[in-house]
mmCIF file of the N, C-alpha and C atoms, coordinates in Angstrom:
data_MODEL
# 
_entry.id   MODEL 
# 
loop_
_atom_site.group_PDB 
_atom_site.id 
_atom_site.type_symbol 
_atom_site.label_atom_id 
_atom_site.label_alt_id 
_atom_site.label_comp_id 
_atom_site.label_asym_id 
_atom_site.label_entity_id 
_atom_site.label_seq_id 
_atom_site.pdbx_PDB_ins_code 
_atom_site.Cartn_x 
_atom_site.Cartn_y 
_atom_site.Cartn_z 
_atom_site.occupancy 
_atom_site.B_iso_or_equiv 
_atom_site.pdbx_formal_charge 
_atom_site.auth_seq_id 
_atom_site.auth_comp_id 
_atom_site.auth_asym_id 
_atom_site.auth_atom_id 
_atom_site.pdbx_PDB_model_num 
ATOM 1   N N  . UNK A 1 1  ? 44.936 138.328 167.039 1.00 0.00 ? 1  UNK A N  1 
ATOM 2   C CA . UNK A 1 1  ? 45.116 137.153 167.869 1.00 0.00 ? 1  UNK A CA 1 
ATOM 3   C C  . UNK A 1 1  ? 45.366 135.953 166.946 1.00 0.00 ? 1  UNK A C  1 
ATOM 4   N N  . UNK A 1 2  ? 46.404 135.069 167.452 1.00 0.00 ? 2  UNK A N  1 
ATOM 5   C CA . UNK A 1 2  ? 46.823 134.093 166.274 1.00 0.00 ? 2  UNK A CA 1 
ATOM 6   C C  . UNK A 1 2  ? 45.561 133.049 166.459 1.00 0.00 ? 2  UNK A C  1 
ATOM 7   N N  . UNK A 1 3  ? 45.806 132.327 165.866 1.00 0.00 ? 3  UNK A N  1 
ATOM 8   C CA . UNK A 1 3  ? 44.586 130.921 165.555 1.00 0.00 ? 3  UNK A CA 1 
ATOM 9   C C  . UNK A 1 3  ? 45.600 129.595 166.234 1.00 0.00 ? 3  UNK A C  1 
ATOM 10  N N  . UNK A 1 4  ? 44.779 128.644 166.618 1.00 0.00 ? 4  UNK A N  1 
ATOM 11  C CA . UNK A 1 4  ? 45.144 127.948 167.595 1.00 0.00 ? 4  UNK A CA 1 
ATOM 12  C C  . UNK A 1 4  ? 44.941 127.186 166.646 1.00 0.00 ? 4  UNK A C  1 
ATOM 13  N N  . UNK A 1 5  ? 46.214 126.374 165.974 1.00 0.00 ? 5  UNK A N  1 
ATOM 14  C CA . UNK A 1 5  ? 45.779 125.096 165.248 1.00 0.00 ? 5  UNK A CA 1 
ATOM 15  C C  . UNK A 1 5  ? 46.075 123.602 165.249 1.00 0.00 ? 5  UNK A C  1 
ATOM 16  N N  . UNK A 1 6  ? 46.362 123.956 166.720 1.00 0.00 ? 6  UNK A N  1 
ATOM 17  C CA . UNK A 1 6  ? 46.538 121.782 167.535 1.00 0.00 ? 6  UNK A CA 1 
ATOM 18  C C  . UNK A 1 6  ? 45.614 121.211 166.572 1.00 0.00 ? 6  UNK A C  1 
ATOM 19  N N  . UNK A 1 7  ? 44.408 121.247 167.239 1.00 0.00 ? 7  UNK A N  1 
ATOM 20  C CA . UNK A 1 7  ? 43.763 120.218 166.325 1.00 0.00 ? 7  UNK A CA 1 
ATOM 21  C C  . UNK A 1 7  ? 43.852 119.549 165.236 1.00 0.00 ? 7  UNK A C  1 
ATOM 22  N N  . UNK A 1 8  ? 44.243 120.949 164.411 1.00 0.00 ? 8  UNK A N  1 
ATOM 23  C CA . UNK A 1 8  ? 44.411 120.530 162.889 1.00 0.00 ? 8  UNK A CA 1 
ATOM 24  C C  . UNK A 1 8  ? 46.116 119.806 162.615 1.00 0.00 ? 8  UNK A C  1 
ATOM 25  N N  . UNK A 1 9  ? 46.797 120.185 163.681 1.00 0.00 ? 9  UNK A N  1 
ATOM 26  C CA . UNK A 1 9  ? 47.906 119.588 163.136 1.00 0.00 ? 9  UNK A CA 1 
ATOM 27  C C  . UNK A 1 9  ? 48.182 118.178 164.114 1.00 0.00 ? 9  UNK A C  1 
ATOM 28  N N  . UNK A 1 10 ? 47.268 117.937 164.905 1.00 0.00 ? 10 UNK A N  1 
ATOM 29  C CA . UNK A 1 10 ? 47.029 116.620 165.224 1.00 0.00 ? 10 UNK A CA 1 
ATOM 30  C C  . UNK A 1 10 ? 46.226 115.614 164.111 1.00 0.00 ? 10 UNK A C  1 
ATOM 31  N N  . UNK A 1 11 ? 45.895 116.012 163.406 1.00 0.00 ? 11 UNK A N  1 
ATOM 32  C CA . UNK A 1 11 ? 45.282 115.256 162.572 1.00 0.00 ? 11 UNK A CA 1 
ATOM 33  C C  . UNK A 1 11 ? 45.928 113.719 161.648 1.00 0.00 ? 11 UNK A C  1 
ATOM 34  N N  . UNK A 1 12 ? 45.411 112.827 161.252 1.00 0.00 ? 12 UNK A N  1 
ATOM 35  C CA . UNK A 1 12 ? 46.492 111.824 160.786 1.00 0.00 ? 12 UNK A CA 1 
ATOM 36  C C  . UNK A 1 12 ? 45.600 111.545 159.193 1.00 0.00 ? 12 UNK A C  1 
ATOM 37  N N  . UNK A 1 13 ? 44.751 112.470 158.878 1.00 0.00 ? 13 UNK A N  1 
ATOM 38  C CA . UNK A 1 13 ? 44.506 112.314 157.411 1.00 0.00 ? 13 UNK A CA 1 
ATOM 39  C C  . UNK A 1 13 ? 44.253 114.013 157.026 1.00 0.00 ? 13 UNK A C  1 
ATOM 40  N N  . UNK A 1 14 ? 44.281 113.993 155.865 1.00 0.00 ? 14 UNK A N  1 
ATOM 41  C CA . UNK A 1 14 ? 43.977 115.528 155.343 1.00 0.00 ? 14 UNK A CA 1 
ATOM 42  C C  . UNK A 1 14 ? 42.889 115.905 155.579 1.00 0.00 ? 14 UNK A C  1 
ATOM 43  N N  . UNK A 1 15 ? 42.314 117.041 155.884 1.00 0.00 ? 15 UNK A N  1 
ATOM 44  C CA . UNK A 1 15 ? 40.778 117.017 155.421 1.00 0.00 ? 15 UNK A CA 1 
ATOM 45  C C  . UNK A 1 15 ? 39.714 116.900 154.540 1.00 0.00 ? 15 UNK A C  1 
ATOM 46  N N  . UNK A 1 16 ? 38.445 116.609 154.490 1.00 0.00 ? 16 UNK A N  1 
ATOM 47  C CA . UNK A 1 16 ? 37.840 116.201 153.665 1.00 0.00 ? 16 UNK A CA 1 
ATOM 48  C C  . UNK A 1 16 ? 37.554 117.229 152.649 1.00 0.00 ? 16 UNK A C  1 
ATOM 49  N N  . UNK A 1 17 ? 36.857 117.231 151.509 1.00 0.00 ? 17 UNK A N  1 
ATOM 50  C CA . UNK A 1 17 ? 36.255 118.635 151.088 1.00 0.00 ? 17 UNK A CA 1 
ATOM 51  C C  . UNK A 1 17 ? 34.802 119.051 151.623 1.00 0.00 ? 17 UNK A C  1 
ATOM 52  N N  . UNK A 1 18 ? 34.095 117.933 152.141 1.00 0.00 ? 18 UNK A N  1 
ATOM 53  C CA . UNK A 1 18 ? 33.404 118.512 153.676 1.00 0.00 ? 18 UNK A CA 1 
ATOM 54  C C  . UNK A 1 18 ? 33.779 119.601 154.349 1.00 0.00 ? 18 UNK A C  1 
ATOM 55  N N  . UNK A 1 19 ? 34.630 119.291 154.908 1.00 0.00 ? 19 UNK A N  1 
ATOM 56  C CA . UNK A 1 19 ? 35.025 119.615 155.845 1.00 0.00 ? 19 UNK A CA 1 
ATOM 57  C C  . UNK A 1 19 ? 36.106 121.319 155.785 1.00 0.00 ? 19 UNK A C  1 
ATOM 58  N N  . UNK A 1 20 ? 36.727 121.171 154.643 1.00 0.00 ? 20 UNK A N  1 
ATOM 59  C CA . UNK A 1 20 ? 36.943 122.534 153.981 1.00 0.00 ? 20 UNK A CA 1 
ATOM 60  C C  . UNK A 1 20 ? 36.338 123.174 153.438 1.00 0.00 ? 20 UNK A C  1 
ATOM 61  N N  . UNK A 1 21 ? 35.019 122.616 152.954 1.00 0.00 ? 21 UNK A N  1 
ATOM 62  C CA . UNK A 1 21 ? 33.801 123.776 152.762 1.00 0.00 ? 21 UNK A CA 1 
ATOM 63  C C  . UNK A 1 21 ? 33.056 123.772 153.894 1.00 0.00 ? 21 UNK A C  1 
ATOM 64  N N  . UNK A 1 22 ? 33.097 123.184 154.232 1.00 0.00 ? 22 UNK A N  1 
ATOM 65  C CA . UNK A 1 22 ? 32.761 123.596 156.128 1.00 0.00 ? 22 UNK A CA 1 
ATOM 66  C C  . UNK A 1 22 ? 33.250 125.010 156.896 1.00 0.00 ? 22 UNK A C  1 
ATOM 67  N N  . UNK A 1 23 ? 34.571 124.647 156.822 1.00 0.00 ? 23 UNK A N  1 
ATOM 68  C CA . UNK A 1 23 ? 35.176 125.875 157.565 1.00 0.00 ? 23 UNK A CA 1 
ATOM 69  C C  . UNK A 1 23 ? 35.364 126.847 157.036 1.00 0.00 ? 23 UNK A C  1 
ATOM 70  N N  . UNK A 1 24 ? 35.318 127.347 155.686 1.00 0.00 ? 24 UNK A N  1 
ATOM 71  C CA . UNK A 1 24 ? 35.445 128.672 154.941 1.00 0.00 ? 24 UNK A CA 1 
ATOM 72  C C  . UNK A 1 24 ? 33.952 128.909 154.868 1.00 0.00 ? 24 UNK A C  1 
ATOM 73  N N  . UNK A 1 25 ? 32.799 127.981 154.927 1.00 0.00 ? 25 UNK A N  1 
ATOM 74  C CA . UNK A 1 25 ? 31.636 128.722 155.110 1.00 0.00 ? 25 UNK A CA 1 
ATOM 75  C C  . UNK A 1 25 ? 31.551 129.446 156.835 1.00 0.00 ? 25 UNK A C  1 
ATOM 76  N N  . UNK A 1 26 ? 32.206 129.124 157.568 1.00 0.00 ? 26 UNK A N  1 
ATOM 77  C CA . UNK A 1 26 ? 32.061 129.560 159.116 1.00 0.00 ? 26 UNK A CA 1 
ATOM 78  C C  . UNK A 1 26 ? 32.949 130.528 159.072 1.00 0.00 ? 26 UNK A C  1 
ATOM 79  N N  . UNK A 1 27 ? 33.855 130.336 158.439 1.00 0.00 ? 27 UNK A N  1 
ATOM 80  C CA . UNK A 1 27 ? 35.180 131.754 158.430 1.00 0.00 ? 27 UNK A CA 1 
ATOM 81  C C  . UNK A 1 27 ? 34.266 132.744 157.779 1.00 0.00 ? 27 UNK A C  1 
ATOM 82  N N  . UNK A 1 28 ? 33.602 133.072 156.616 1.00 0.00 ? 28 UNK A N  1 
ATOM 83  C CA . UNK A 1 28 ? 32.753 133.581 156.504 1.00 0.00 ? 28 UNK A CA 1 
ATOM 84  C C  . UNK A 1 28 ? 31.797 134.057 156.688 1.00 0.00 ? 28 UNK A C  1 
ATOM 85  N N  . UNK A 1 29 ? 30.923 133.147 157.657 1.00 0.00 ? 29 UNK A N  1 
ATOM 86  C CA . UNK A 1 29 ? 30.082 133.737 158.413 1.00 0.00 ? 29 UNK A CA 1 
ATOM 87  C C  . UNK A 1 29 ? 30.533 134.513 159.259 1.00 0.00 ? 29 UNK A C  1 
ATOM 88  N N  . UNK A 1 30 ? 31.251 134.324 160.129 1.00 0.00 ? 30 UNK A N  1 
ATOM 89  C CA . UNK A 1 30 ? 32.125 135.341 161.091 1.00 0.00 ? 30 UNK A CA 1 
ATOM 90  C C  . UNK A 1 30 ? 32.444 136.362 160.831 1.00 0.00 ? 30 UNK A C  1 
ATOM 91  N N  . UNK A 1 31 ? 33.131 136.283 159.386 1.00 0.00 ? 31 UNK A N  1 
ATOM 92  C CA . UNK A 1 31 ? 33.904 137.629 158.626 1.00 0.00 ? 31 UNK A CA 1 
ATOM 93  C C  . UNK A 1 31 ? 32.239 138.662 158.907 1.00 0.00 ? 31 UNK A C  1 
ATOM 94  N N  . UNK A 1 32 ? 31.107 137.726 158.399 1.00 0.00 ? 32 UNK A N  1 
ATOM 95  C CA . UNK A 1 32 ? 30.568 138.966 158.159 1.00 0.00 ? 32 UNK A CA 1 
ATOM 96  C C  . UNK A 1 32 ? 29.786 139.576 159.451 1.00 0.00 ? 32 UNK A C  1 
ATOM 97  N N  . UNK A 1 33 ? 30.196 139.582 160.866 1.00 0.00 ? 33 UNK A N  1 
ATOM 98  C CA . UNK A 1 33 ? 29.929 139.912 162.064 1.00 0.00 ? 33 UNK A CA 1 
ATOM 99  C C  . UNK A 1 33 ? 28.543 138.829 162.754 1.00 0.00 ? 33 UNK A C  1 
ATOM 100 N N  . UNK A 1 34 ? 28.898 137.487 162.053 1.00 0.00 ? 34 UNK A N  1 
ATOM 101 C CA . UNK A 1 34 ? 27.491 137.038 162.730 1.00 0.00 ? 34 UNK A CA 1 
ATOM 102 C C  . UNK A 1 34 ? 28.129 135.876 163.495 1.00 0.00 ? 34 UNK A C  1 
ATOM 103 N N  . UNK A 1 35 ? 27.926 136.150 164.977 1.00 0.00 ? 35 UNK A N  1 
ATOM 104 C CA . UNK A 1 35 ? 28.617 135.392 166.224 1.00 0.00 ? 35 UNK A CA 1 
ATOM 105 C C  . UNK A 1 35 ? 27.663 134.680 166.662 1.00 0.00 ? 35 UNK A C  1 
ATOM 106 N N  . UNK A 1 36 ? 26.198 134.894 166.830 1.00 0.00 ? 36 UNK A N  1 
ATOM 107 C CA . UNK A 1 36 ? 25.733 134.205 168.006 1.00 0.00 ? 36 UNK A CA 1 
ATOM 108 C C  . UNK A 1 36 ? 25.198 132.635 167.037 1.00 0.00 ? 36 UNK A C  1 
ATOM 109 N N  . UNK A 1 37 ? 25.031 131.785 167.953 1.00 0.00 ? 37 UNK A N  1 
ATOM 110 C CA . UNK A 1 37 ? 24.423 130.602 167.615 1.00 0.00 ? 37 UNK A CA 1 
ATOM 111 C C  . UNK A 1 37 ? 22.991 130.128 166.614 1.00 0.00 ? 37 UNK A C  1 
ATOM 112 N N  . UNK A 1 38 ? 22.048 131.142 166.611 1.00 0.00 ? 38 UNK A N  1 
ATOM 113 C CA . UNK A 1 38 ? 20.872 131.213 165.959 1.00 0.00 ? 38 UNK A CA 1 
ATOM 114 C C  . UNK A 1 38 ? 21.584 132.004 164.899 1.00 0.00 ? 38 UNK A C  1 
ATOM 115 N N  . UNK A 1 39 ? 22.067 133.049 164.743 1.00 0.00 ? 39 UNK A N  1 
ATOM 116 C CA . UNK A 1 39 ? 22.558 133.517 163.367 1.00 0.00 ? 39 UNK A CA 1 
ATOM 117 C C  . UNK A 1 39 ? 23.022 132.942 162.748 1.00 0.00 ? 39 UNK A C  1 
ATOM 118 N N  . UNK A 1 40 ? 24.395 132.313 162.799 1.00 0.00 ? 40 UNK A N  1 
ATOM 119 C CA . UNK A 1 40 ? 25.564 131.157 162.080 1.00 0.00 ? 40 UNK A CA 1 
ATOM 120 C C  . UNK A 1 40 ? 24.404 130.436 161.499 1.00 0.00 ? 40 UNK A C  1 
ATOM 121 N N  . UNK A 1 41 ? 23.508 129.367 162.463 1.00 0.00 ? 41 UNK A N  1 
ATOM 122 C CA . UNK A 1 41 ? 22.872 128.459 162.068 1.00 0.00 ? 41 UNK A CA 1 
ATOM 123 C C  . UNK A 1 41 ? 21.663 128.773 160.680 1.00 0.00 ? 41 UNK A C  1 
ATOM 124 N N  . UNK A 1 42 ? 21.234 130.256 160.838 1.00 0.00 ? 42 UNK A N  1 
ATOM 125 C CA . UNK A 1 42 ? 20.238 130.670 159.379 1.00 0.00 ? 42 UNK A CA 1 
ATOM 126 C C  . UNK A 1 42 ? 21.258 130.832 158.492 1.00 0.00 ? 42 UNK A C  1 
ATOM 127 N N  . UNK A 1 43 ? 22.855 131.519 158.904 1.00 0.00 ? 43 UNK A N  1 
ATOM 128 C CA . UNK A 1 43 ? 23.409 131.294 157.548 1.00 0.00 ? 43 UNK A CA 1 
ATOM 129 C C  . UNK A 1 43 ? 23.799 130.389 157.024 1.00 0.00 ? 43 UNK A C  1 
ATOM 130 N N  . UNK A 1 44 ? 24.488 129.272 157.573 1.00 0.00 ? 44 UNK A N  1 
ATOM 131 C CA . UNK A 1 44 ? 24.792 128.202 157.586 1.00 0.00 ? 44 UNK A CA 1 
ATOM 132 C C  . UNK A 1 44 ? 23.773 127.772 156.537 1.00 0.00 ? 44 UNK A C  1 
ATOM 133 N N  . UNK A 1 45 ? 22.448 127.507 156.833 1.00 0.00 ? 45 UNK A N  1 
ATOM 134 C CA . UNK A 1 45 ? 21.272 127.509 156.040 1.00 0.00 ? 45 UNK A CA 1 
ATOM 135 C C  . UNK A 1 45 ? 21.255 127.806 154.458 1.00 0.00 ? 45 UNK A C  1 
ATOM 136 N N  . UNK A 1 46 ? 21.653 129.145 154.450 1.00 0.00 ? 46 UNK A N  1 
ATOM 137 C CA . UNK A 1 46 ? 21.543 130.174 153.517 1.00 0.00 ? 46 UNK A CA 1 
ATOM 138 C C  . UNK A 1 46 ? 22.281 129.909 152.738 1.00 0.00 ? 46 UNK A C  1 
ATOM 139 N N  . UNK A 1 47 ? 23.842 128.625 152.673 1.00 0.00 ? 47 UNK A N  1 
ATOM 140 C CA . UNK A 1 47 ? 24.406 128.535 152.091 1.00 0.00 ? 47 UNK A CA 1 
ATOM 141 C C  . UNK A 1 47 ? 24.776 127.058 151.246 1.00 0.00 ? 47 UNK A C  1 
ATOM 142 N N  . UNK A 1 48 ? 25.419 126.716 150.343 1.00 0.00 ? 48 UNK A N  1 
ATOM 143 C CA . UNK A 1 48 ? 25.069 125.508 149.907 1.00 0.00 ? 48 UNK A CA 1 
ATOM 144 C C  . UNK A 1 48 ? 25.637 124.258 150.990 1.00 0.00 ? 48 UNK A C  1 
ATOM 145 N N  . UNK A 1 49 ? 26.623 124.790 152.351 1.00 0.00 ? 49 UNK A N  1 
ATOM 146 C CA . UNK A 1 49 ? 26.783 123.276 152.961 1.00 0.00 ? 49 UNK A CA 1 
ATOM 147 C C  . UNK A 1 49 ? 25.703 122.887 153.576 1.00 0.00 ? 49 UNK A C  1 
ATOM 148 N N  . UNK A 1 50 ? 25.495 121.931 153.848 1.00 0.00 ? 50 UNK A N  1 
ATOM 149 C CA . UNK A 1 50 ? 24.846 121.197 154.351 1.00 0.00 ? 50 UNK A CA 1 
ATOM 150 C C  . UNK A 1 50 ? 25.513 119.894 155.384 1.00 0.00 ? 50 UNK A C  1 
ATOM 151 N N  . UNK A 1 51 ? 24.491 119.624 156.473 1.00 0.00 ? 51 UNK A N  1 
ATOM 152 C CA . UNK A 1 51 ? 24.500 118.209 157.023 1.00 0.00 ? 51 UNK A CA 1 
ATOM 153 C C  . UNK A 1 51 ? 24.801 117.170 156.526 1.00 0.00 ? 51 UNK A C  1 
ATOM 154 N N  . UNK A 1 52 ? 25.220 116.085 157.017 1.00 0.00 ? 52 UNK A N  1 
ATOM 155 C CA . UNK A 1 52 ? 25.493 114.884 155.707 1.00 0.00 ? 52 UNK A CA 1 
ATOM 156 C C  . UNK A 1 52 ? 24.052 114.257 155.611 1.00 0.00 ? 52 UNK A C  1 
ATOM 157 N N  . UNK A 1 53 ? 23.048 114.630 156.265 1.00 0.00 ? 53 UNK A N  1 
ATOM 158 C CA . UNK A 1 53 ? 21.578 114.036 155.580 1.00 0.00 ? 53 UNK A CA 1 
ATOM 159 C C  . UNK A 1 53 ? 21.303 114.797 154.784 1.00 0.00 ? 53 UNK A C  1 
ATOM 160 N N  . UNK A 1 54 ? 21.752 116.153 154.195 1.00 0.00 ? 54 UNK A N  1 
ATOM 161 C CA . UNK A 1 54 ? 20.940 117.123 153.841 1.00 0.00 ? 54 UNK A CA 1 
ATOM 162 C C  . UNK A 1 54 ? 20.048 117.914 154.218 1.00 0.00 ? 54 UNK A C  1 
ATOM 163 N N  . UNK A 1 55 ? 19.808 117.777 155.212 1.00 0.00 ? 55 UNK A N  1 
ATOM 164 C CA . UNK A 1 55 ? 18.677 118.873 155.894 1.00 0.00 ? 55 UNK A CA 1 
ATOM 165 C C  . UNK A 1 55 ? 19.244 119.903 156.425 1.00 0.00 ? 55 UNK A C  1 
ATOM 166 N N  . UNK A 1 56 ? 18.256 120.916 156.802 1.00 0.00 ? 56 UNK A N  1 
ATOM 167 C CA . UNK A 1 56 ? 18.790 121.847 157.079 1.00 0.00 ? 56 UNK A CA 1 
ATOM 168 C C  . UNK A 1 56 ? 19.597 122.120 158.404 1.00 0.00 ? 56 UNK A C  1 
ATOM 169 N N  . UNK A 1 57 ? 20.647 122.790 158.726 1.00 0.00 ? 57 UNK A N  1 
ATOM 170 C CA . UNK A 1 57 ? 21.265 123.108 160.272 1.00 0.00 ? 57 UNK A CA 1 
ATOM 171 C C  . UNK A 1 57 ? 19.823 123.559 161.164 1.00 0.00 ? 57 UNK A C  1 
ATOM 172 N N  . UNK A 1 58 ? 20.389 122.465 162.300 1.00 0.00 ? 58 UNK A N  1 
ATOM 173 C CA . UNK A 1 58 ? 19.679 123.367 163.291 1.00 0.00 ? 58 UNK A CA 1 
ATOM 174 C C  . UNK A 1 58 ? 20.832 123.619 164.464 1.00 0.00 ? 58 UNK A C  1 
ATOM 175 N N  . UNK A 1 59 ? 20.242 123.755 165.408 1.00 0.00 ? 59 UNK A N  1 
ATOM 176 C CA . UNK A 1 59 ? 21.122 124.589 166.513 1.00 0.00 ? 59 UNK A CA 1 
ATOM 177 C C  . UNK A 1 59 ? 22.322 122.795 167.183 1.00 0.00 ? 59 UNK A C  1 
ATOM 178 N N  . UNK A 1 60 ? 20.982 121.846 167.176 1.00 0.00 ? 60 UNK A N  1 
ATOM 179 C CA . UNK A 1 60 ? 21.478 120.833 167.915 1.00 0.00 ? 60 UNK A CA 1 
ATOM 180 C C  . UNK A 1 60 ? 22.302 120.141 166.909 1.00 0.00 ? 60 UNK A C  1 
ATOM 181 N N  . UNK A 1 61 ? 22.132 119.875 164.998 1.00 0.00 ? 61 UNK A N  1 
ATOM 182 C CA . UNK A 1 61 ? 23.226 119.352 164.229 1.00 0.00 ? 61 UNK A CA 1 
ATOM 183 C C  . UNK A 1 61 ? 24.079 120.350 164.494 1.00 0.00 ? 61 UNK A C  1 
ATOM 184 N N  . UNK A 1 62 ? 24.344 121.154 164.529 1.00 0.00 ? 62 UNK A N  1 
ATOM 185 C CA . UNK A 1 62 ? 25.428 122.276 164.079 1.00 0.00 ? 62 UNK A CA 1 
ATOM 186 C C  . UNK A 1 62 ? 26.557 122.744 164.891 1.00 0.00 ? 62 UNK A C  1 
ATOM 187 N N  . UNK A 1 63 ? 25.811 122.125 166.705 1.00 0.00 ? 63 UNK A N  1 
ATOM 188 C CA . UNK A 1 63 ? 26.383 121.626 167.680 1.00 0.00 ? 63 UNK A CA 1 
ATOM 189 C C  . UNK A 1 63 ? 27.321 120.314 167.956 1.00 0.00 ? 63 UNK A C  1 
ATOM 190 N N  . UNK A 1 64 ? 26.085 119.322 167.415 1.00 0.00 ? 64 UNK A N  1 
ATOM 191 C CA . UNK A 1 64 ? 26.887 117.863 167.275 1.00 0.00 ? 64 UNK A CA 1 
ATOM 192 C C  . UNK A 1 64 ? 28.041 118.186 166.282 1.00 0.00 ? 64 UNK A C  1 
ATOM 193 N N  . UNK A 1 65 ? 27.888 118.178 164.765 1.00 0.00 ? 65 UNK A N  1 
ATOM 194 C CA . UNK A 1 65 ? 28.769 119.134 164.607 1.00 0.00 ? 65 UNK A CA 1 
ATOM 195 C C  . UNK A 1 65 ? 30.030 119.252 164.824 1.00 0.00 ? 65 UNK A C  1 
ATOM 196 N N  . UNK A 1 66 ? 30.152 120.322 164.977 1.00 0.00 ? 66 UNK A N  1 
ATOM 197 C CA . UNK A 1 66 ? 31.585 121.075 165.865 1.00 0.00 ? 66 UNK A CA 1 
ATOM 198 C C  . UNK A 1 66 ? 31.823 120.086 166.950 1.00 0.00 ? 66 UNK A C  1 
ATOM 199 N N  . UNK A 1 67 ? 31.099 119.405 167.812 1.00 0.00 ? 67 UNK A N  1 
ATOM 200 C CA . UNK A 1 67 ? 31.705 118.254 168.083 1.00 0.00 ? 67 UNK A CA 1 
ATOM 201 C C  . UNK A 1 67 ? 32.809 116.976 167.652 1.00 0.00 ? 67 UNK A C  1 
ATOM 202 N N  . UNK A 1 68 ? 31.642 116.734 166.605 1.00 0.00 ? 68 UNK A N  1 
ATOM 203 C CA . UNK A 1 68 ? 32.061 115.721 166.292 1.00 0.00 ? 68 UNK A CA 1 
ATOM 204 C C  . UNK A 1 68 ? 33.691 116.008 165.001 1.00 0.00 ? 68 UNK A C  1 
ATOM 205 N N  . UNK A 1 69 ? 33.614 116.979 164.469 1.00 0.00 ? 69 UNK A N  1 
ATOM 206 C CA . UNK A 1 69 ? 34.943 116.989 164.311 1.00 0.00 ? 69 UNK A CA 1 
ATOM 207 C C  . UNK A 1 69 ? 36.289 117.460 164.731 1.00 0.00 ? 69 UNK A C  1 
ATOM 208 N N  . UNK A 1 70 ? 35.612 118.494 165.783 1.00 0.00 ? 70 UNK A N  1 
ATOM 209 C CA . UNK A 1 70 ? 36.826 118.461 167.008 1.00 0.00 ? 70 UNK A CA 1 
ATOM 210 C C  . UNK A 1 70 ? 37.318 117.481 167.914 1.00 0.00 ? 70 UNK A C  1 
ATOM 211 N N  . UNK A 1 71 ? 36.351 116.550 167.851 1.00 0.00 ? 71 UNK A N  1 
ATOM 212 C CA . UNK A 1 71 ? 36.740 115.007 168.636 1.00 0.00 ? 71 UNK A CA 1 
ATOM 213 C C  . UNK A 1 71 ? 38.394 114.581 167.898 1.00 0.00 ? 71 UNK A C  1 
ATOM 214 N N  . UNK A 1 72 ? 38.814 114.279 169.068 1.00 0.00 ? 72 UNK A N  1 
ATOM 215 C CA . UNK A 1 72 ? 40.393 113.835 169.043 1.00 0.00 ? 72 UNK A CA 1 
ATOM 216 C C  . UNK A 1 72 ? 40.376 112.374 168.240 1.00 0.00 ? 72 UNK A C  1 
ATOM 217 N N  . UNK A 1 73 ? 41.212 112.292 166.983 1.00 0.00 ? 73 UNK A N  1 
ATOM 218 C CA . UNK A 1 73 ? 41.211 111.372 166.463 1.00 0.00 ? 73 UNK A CA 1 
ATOM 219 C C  . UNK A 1 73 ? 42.391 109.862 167.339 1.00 0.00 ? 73 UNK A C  1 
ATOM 220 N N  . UNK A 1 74 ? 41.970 108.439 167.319 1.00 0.00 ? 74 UNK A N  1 
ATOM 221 C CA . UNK A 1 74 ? 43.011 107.664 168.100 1.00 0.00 ? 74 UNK A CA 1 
ATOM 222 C C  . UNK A 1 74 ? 43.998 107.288 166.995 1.00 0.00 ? 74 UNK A C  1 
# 
């Protein structure tokens, strides 16, 4: 199944390196069969990204999150 990449090509700046170690840590997690919401979030954990406070993911950052950078840029 192809990958849906509006978002990303709506974009009007590059991405951050946040934000690309963001998503190859989640492409990864996935790769390695872990789907549900409490899993991602211990690996997520398990790995060096982090929140921009530094603390650890929980269910509700990790939510905001994926929110907040799928939010449509003006």
């Amino acid at each position: 199944m192809p990958l849906n990449n509006n978002g990303v090509q709506t974009r009007t700046r590059p991405t951050t390196s946040y934000e690309d170690a963001f998503a190859d840590e989640l492409e990864a997690v996935y790769a390695r069969g872990v789907h549900d919401l409490a899993g991602v979030v211990t690996a997520l954990n398990s790995s060096g990204v982090r929140p921009a406070d530094g603390a650890d993911w929980t269910e509700a950052t990790f939510t905001a999150e994926l929110a907040r950078l799928g939010a449509k840029e003006a």
